[in-house]
TIVEX-716181 format. One line per 10 residues: number of its first residue (from 0); for each residue x, y, z of C-alpha. Coordinates in pm, 1 decimal. Example, Ala and Ser with C-alpha at 12.3 -4.5 7.8 and 13.67 -1.06 7.14 Angstrom:
<rs>
0 = 1230.0,-450.0,780.0 | 1367.0,-106.0,714.0
</rs>
This chain:
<rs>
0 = 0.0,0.0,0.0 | 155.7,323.0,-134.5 | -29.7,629.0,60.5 | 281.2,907.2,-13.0 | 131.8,782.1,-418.4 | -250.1,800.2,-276.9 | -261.8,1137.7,-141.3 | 4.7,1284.3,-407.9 | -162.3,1174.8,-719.1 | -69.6,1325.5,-1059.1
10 = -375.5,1298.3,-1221.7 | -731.1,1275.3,-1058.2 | -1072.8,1178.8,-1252.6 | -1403.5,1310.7,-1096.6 | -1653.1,1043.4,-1133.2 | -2007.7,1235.0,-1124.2 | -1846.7,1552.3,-1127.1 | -2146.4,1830.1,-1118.1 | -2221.8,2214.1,-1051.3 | -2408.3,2100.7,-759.9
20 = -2305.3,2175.1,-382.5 | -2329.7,1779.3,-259.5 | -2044.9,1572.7,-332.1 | -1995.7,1584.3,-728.3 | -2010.4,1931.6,-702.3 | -1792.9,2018.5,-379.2 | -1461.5,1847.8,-492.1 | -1434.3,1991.9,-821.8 | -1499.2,2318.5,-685.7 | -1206.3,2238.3,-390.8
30 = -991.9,2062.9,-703.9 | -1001.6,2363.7,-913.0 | -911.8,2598.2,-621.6 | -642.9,2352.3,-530.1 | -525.9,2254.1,-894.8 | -384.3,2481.8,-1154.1 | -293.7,2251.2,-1381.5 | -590.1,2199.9,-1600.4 | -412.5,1896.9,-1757.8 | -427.5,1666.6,-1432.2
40 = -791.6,1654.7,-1348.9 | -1057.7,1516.3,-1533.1 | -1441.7,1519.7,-1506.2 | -1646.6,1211.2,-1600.5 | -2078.8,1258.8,-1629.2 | -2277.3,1129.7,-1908.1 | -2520.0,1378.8,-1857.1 | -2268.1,1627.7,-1949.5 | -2076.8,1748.4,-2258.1 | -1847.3,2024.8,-2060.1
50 = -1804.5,2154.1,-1682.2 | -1686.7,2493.5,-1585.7 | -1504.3,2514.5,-1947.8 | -1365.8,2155.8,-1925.7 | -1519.3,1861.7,-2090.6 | -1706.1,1599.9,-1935.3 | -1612.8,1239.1,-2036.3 | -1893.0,970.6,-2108.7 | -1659.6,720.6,-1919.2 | -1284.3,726.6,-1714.1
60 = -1184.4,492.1,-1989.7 | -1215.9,831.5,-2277.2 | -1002.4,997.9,-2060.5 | -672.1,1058.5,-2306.0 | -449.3,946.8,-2039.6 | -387.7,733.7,-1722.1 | -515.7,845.5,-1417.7 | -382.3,806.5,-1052.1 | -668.3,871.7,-839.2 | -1082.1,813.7,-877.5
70 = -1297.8,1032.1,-691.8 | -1621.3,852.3,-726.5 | -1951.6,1048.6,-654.0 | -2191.9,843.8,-715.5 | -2440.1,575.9,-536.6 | -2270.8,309.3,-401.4 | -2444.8,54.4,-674.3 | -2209.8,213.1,-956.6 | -1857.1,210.2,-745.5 | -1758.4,-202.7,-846.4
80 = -1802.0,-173.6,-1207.1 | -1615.7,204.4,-1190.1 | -1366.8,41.2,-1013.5 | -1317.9,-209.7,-1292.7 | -1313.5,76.6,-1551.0 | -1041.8,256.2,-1356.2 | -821.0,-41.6,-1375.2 | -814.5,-60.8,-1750.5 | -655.0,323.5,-1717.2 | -386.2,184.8,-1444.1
90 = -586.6,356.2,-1201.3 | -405.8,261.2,-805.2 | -629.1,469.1,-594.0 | -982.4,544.9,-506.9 | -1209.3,771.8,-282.6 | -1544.0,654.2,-280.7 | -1757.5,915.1,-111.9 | -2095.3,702.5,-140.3 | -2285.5,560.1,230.4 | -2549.2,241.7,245.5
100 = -2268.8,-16.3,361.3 | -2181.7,-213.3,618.5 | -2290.3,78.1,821.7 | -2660.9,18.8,772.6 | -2662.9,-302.4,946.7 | -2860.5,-485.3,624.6 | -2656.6,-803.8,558.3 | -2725.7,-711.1,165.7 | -2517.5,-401.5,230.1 | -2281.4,-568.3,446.6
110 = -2200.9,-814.9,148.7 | -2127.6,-485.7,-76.9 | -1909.9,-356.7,106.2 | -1707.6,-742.4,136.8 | -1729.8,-772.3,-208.9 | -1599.4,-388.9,-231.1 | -1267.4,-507.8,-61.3 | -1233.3,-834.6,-266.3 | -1266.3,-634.8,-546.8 | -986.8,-367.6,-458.7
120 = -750.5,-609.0,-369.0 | -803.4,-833.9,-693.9 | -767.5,-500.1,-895.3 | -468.0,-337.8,-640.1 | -658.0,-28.8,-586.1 | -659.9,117.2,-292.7 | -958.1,230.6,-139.3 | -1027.0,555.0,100.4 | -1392.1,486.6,231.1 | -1697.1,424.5,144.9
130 = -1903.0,645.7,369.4 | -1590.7,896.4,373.8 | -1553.3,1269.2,262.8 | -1186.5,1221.4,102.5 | -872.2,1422.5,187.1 | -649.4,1697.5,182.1 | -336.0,1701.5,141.1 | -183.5,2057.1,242.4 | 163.6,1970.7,178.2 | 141.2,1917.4,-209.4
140 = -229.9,2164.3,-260.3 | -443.6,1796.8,-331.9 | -792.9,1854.5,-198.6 | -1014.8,1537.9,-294.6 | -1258.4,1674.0,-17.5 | -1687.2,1642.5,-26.9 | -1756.4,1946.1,146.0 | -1732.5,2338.7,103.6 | -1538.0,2546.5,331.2 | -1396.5,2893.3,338.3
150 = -1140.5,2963.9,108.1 | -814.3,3001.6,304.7 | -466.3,2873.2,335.4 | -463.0,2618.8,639.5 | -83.5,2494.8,544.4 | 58.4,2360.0,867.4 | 200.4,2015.4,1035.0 | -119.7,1838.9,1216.7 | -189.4,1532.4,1060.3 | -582.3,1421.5,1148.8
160 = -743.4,1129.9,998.1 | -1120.9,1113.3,1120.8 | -1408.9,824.4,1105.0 | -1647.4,1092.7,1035.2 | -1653.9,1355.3,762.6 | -1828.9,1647.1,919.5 | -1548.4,1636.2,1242.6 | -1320.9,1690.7,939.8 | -1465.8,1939.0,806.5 | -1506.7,2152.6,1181.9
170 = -1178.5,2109.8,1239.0 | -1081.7,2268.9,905.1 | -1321.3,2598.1,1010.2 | -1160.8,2662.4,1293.8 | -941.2,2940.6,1307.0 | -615.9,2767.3,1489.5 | -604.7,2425.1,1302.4 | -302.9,2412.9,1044.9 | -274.5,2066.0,863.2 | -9.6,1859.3,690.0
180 = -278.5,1618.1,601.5 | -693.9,1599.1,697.2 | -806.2,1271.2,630.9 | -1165.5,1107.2,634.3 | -1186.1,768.6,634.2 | -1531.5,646.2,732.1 | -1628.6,287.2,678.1 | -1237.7,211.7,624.4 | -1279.2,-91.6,432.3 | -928.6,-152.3,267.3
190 = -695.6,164.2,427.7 | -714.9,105.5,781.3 | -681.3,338.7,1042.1 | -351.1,211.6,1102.3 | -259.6,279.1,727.9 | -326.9,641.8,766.5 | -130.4,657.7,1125.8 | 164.6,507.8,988.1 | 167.8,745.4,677.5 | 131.8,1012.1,918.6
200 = 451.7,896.2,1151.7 | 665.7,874.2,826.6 | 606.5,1194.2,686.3 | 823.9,1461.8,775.9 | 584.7,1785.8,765.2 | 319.7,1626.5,982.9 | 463.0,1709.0,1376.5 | 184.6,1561.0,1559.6 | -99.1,1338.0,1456.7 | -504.9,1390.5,1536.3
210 = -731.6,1161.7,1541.8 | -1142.1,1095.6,1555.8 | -1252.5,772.9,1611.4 | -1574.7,628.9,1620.8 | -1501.0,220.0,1729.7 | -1175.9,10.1,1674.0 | -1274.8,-332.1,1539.7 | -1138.3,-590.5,1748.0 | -970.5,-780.2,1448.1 | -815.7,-391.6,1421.7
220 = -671.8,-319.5,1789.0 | -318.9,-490.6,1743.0 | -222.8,-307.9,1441.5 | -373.9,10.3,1582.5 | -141.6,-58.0,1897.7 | 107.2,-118.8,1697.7 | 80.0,224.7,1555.7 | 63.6,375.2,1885.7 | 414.7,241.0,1984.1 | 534.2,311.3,1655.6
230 = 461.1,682.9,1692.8 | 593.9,671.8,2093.9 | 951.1,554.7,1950.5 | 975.1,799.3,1704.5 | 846.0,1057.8,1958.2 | 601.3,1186.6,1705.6 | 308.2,1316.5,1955.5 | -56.6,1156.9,1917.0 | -360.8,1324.0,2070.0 | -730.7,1228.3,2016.9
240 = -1120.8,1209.8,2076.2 | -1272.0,848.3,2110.4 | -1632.9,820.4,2177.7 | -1805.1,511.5,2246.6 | -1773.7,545.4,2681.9 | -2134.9,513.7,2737.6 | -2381.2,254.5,2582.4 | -2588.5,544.8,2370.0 | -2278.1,687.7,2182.6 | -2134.9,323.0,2100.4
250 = -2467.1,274.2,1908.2 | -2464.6,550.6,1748.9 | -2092.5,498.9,1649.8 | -2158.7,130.2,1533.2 | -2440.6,327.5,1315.2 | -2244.0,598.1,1209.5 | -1941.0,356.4,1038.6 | -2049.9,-19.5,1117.6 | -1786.6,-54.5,1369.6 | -1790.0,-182.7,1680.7
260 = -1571.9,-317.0,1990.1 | -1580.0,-547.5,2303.1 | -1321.7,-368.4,2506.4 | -1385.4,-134.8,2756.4 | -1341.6,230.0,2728.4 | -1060.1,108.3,3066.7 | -915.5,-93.6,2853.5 | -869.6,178.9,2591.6 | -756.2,433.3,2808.5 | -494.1,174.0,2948.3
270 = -367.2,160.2,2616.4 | -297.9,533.5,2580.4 | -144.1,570.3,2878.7 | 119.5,342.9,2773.3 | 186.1,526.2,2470.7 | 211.5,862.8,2569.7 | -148.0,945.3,2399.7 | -381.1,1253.0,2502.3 | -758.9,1195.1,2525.9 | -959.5,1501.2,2461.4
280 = -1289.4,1571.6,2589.0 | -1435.4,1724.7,2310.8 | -1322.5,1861.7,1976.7 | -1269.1,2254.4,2166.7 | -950.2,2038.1,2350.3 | -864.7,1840.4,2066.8 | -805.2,2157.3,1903.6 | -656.8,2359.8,2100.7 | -384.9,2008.9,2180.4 | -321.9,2044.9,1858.1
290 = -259.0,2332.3,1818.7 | -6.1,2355.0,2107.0 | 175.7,2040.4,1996.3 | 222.2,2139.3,1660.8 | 315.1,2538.0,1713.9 | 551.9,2510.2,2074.5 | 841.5,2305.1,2228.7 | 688.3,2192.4,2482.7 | 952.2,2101.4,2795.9 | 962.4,1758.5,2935.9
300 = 877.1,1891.2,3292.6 | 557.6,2148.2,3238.7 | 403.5,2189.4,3543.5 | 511.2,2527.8,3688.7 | 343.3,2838.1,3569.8 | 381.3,3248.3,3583.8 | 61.3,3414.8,3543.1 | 30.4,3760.9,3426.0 | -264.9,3924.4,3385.9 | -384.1,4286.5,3386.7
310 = -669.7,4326.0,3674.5 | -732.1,4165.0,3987.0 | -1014.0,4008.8,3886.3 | -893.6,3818.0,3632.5 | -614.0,3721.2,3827.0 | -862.9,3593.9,4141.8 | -1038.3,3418.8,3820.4 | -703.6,3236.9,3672.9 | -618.8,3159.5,4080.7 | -992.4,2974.9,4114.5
320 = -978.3,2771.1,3783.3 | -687.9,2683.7,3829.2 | -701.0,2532.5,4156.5 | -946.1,2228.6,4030.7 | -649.7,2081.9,3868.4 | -371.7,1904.1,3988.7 | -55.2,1984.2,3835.4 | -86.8,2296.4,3787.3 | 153.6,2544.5,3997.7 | 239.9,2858.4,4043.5
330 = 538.5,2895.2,4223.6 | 628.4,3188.4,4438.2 | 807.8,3441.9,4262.0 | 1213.5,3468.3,4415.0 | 1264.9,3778.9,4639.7 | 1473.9,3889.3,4334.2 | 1186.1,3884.9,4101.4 | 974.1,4032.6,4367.2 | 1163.0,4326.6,4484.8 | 1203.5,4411.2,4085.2
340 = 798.5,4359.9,3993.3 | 781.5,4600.2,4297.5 | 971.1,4859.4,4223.6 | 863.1,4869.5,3850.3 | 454.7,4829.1,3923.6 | 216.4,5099.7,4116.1 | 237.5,5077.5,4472.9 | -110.1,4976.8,4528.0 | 20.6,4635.7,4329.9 | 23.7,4312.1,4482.9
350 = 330.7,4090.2,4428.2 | 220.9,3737.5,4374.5 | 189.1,3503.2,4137.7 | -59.0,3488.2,3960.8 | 59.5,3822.5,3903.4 | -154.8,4157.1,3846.8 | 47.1,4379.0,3689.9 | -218.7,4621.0,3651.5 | -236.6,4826.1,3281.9 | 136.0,4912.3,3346.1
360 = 362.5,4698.5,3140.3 | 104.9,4592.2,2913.7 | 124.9,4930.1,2713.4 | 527.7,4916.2,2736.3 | 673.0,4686.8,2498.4 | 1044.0,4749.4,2660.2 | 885.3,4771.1,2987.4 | 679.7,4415.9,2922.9 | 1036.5,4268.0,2779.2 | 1216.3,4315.7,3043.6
370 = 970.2,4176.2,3293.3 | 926.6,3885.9,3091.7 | 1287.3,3821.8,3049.8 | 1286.8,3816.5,3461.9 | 979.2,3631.6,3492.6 | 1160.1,3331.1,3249.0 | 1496.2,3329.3,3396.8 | 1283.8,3205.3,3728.3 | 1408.5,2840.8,3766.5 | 1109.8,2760.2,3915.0
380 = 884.2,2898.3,3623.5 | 824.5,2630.1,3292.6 | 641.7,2820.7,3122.6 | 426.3,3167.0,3130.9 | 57.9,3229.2,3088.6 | -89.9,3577.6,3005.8 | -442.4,3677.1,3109.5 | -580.3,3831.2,2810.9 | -904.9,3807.3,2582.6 | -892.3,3836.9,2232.1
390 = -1136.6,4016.9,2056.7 | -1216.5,4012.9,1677.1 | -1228.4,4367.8,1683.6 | -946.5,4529.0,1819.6 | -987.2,4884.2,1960.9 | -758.9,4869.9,2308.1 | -409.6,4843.2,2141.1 | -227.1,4658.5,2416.3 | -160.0,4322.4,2215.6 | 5.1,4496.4,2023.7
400 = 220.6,4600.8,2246.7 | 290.7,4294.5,2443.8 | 294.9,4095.6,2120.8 | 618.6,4328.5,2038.8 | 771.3,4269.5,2368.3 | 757.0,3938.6,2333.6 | 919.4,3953.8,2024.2 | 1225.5,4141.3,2167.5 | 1223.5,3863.8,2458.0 | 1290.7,3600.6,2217.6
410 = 1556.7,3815.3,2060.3 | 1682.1,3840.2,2429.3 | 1653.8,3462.1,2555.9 | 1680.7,3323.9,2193.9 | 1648.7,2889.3,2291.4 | 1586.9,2932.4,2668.9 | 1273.1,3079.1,2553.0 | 998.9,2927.4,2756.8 | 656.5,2863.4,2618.3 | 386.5,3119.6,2640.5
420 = 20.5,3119.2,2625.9 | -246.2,3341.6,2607.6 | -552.1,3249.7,2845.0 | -911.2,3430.2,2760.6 | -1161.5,3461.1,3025.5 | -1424.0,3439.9,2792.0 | -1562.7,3248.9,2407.6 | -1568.1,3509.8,2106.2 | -1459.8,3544.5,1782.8 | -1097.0,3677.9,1787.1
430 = -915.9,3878.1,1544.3 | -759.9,3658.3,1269.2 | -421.1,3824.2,1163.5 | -364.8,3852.0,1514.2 | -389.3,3544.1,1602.1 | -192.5,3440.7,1293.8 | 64.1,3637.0,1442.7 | 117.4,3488.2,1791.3 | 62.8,3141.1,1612.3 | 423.1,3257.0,1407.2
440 = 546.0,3338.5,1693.0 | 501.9,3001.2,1928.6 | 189.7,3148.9,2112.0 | -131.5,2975.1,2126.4 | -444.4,3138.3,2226.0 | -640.8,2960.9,2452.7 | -1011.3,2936.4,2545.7 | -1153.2,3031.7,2869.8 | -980.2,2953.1,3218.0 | -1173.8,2621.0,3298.3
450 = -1084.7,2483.8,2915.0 | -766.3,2639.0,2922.4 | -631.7,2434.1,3234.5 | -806.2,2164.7,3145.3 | -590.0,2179.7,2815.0 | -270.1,2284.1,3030.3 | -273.5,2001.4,3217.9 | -348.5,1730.0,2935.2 | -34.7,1873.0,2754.3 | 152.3,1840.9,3101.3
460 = 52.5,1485.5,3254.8 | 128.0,1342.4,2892.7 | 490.8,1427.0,2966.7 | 517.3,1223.2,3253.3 | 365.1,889.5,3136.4 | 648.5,637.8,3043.4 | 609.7,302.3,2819.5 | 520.7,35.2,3055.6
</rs>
């Protein structure tokens, strides 16, 4: 199985390629985004003559040349005998976007989808699906994906493969993720969930690996271990949502993809553990782990925290949420520290940490450098959270000005840097170049205090489990 040739074809045919916004429609508007080259994709539709200026081929087997890559878009009673077609034109892959398999539960269905692998391996294509929405690849600008989304460049190094389309697809509208790779995989019938780990560990742009998962199969759990240990050696980091912990959401999983398990969610969780593998909550952590993991260097011993933050109240607020989580610390500031933040803040100021350092370094960038040079040659300080929130609209200019001290601290401590995040205190939409900016410069932007530890300490206990 050649996945580096799946998800860098040279030439791609459309099968059922349409102006509509399902799936026909959807990839060939993402293609031709994606795609300059007119002369490597192709649109097949009998209905057709031409699409968007190209023409529409009755069959794959008109096309004038070979083709790497099928995008099928059509029911799943067509996909065997396209599949066949492809082969004559030395087609190797296939994305086949149509549902009604195994998923539904109907043993007629159930045999389609066997006969659907027997068929892929007799004709040594590979298959990504059925019941999937495709992939991007952001490395090499190939998007083979079934849904619309905004039009913007989402180039970095997470590598997330997903049992479910639509996860996919959130993941890809929010405004931190950056991908090597976003991969659906759904049913999973001939590339395994393994498969697309194992691609992900090898390649060199992806620098941590995502994942959504629905249900292992049983027959699937040793290779997806395997995996696991695979990425643990080659200290490639692997973070995750698994549903399937309560008896309602393993139904609907089995319904969602056909798969199901007899091990206990335990018995899962004993398995990450051993790897070094972070369970999120929801997909607001999964994110936001992601993002971290894939935009900081992270130190092996994460645990010890400076707060600063610009009013008392938020800095009673970061002290209370952060107290329901163990592991997180914030050590007392050295007299050193303390007579300096003294002498440099209002008199009224309270020297502690978490810190309020009141409005006065925050509209200094010199002033906020050299504080934050102190606050990171602490010993006892890993790394350094700032109290701030976001906004989309930015009126009150004092990001700015802390984002440009922070830039002169790096200058300053060049590698013993320490990691720095930005905590809100509450959910909005924030203001897109700036957080493209702190992203460029190692920051994340976190959500509000109780997600925000919750994240903190995810990314820290994951740096103390060892391989048992």
């Amino acid at each position: 199985m050649n996945l580096k040739q799946f998800f860098n074809p040279k030439t791609i045919a459309v099968i059922g390629a349409n102006e509509s916004e399902g799936f026909g429609g959807a990839v060939v508007k993402r293609l031709e985004k994606a795609i300059d080259d007119s002369g490597r994709v192709f649109y097949v539709n009998k209905k057709r003559e031409t699409l968007n200026g190209k023409p529409c081929y009755n069959s794959i087997g008109d096309i004038p040349c070979d083709i790497d890559l099928m995008v099928i878009a059509t029911n799943k009673h067509t996909v065997i005998d396209l599949l066949y077609e492809g082969a004559k034109k030395n087609v190797k892959s296939a994305v086949v976007f149509a549902s009604g398999f195994s998923e539904t539960h109907f043993d007629e269905d159930k045999e389609l989808e066997k006969e659907l692998l027997r068929v892929s391996r007799e004709l040594n294509i590979d298959i990504l699906g059925p019941n999937c929405a495709g992939f991007v690849n952001f490395v090499n600008g190939i998007d083979a994906f079934a849904f619309l989304s905004e039009d913007r460049d989402r180039k970095g190094s997470i590598g997330f493969v997903s049992q479910s389309g639509m996860i996919s697809l959130s993941l890809m509208d929010n405004q931190n993720t950056l991908f090597s790779y976003n991969i659906s995989i759904g049913n999973a019938c001939a590339i395994k969930l393994s498969d697309v780990i194992d691609f992900l560990i090898d390649d060199e742009q992806t620098r941590v690996i995502g994942m959504y998962i629905d249900a292992i199969k049983d027959e699937s759990l040793q290779d997806f271990e395997t995996s696991l240990k695979k990425a643990y050696e080659k200290n490639k980091r692997v973070a995750l949502i698994k549903v399937g912990s309560n008896d309602k959401s393993r139904l609907i999983a089995r319904n969602h993809t056909g798969s199901s398990e007899s091990f206990s969610d335990d018995e899962f969780m004993s398995l990450l553990k051993k790897y070094n593998v972070i369970r999120a909550d929801d997909l607001e952590e999964l994110i936001y782990i992601l993002t971290s993991l894939s935009n900081m260097n992270l130190p092996d011993n994460f645990s010890h925290f400076a707060s600063l933050n610009l009013s008392g109240g938020e800095t009673a607020l970061i002290s209370e949420s952060a107290d329901a989580f163990k592991g997180i610390e914030f050590p007392d500031f050295s007299k050193e520290l303390a007579d300096y933040l003294k002498d440099k803040l209002p008199s009224y100021a309270n020297i502690s940490n978490p810190l309020d350092m009141t409005v006065t370094l925050s509209y200094d960038a010199d002033a906020f450098s050299e504080a934050l040079v102190k606050v990171m040659q602490e010993d006892t300080i890993d790394a350094v959270l700032i109290g701030y929130t976001l906004l989309c609209n930015i009126d009150d200019p004092c990001i700015y000005y802390m984002l440009e001290g922070i830039k002169k601290t790096k200058d300053i401590l060049k590698e013993k840097m320490k990691p720095i995040f930005i905590i809100s205190f509450m959910s909005n939409t924030r203001n897109q170049k700036c957080l493209e900016e702190l992203l460029k410069n190692g920051i994340v932007c976190l959500p509000s205090t109780k997600y925000a530890f919750s994240i903190l300490n995810k990314l820290q206990k994951s740096w103390f489990s060892e391989l048992e």
